[in-house]
C-alpha positions in Angstrom: -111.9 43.1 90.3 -110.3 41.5 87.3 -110.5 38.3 89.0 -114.0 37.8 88.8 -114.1 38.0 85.1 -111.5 34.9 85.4 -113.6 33.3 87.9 -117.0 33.6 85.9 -114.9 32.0 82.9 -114.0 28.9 84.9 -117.1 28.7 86.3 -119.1 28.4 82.8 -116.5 26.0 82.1 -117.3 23.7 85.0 -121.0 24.2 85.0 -120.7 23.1 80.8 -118.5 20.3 81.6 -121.2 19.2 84.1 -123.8 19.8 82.1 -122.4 17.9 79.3 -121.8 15.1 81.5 -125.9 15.6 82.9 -127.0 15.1 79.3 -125.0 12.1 78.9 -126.0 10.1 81.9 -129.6 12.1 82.8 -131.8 9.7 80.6 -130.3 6.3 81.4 -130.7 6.9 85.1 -133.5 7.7 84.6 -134.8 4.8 83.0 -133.0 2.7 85.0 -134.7 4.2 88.0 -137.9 3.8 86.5 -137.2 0.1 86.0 -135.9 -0.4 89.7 -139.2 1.1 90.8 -141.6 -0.6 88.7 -139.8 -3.7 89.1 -139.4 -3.8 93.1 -143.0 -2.4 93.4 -144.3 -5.0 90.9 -142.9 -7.8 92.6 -143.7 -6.8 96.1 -147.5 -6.9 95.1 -146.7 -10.7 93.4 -145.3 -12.1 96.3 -148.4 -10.4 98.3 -146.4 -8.0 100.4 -147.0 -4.9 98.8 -147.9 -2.0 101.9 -150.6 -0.6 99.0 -152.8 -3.5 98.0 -155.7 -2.9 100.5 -155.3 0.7 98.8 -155.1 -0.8 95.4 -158.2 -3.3 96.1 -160.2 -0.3 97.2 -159.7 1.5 94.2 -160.5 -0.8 92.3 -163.7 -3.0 94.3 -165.8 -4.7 91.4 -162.2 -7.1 90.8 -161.4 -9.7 92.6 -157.6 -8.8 94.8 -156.9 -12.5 94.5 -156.1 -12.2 90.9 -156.1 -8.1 90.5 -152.8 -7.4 93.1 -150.8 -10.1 90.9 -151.4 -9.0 88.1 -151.1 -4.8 88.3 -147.8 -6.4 89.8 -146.4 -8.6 86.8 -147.7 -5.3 84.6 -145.1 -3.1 86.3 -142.4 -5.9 86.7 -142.7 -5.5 83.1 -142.6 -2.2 82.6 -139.7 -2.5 84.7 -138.2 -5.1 82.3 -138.9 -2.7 79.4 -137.3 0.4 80.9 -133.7 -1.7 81.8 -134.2 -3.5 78.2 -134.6 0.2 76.4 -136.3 -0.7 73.5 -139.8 0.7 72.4 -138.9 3.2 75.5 -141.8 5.6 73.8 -144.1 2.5 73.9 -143.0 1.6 77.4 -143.6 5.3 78.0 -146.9 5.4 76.7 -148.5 2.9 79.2 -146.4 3.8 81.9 -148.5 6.8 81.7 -151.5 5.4 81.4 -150.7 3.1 84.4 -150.2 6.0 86.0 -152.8 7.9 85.3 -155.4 5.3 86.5 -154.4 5.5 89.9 -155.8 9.0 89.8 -159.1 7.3 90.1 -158.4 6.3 93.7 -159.1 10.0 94.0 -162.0 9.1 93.2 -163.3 5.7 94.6 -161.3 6.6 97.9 -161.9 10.4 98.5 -161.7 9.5 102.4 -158.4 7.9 102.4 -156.8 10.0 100.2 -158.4 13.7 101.4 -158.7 15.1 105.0 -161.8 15.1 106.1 -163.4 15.6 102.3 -161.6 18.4 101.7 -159.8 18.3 97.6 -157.1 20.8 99.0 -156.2 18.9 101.8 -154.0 15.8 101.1 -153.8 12.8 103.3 -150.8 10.6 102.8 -152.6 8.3 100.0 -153.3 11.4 98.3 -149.8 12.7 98.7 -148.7 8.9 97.3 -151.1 9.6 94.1 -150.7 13.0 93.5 -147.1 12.7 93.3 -147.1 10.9 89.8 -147.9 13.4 88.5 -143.9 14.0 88.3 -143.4 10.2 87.2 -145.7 11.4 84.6 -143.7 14.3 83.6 -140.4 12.4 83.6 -141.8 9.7 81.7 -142.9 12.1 79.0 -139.5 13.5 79.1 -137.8 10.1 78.6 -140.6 9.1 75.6 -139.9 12.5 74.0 -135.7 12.5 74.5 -134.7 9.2 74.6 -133.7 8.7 71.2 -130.7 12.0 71.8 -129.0 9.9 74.6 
């Protein structure tokens, strides 16, 4: 039994020691994973391979793709660019977030692609693909709200 007093000890130790180390690294990966996605995404939709720009176009009909899928792509190749440069991170945050948040209107302008059979509770896999910024979201609040404690 007196063992697990020792135990207890060395575990805080580790799980500070990692957490230390968390702190430390947690917000550069994390913009540096922001800035891999943007940037691959981004570029896919420039060179016109992008698997979401019929879903893109539909969201957004009254543009012409031609022009529109180019550049939503150079706009997150350079939010990309600004999350590996690291400077103005809370601006960079600021329209990340807005970025993201306007894909919520293919919620909208394609409730049959994104919802089974009509139904708001039932998520097809567009929906899935939009409803899941909402963590991007989150993180990129984090990383506008923490990044100057690196």
């Amino acid at each position: 039994m007196s063992t697990l007093p020792s135990a207890l000890r060395k575990y805080r130790t580790v799980e500070e020691q990692f957490g230390n180390e968390l702190r430390r690294i947690s917000l550069p990966l994390l913009r540096g994973a922001f800035g891999v996605v943007f940037f691959w995404f981004g570029a896919l939709k420039v060179i016109g391979v992008s698997p979401v720009s019929d879903f893109v176009a539909g969201t957004l009909p009254w543009f012409d793709r031609a022009w529109l899928i180019p550049a939503i792509g150079l706009f997150e190749m350079a939010i990309g660019i600004g999350m590996f440069v690291g400077r103005g991170i809370f601006l960079v945050c600021a329209v990340l977030v807005a970025h993201l948040a306007g894909t919520f209107l293919s919620l909208v302008m394609q409730s049959g692609v994104t919802f089974q059979h009509g139904d708001p509770l039932l998520l097809a896999s567009a929906g899935e693909f939009v409803v899941k910024n909402l963590v991007f979201i989150a993180a990129a609040l984090v990383l506008a709200a923490r990044f100057d404690q690196r």
